[in-house]
N, C-alpha and C positions, 0 to 999 in steps of 0.2 A: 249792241244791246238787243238785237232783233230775236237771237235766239233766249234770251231769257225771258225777253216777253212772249214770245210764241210757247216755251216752254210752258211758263207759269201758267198761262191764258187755257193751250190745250189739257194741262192736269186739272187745273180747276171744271172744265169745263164734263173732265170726266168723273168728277165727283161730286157733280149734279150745281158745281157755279155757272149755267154755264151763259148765254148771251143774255140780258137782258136784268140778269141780278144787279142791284144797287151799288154793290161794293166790288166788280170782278173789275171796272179800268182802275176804281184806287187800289185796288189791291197788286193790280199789273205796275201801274206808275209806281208803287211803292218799291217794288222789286226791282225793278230798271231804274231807280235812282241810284238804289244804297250801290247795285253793279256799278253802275257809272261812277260812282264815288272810285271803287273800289281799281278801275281800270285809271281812273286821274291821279288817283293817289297813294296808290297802292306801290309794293315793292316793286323796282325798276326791272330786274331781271325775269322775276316769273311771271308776273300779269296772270295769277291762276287765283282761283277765288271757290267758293264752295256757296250754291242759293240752296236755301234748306224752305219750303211753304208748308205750313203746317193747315188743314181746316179744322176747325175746331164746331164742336157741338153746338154751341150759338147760331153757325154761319160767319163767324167772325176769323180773320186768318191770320197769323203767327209767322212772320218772314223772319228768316233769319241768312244774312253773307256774311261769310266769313272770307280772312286772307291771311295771311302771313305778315303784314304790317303790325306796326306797334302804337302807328299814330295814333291819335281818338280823334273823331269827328267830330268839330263845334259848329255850332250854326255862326256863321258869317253875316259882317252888315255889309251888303252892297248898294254900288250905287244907280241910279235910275239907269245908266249905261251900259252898266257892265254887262258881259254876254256871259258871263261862268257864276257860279256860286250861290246858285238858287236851288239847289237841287235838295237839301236838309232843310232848306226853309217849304216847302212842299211836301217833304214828307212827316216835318211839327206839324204843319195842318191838318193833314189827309189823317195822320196815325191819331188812335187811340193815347197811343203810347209807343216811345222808343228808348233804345239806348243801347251800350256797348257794353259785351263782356269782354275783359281781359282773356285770354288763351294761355298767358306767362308767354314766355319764349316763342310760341309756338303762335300769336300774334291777337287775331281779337274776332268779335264776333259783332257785327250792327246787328238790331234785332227790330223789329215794330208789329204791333197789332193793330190790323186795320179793319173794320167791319162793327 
């Protein structure tokens, strides 16, 4: 997940997010979650995923990954132990707003607005 946050991080950074703005680590943690989801959960064969960052007019920013899976992503109850499964419960925090679009066949899209 290093290069989607180096990614995310360096574009923001050239579209003037760049060190010291409010929202550039949630908006980085939010992109390296849904990835992370995407590489645990995602289809076994390809491991290939699509991060889409959108910034929008506000300053506020519009993640979107996509894959090929068909699963939907729910937030999980964990327990004070467990080491997995925090990852959607961080980004209901961090996010505005989330959620999944269907893709049909062709698999689904997690989305969040963070800012």
């Amino acid at each position: 997940m290093g290069l989607v946050r180096r990614r995310v991080r360096e574009h923001l950074t050239d579209w003037g997010h760049g060190e010291g703005s409010p929202d550039l680590d949630d908006i980085v943690l939010v992109a390296s979650e849904l990835a992370s989801n995407v590489v645990r959960h995602g289809p076994l064969l390809e491991r290939e995923f699509e991060v889409a960052v959108t910034a929008l007019a506000d300053g506020s920013c519009f993640i979107e990954v996509s894959d090929e899976g068909t699963a939907v992503p729910r937030l999980q109850e964990v327990g004070e132990w467990d080491e997995t499964g925090r990852g959607l419960r961080l980004v209901d925090h961090i996010a505005a707003a989330w959620g999944v679009w269907s893709r049909g066949r062709h698999g689904k899209t997690v989305w969040a607005l963070v800012g």
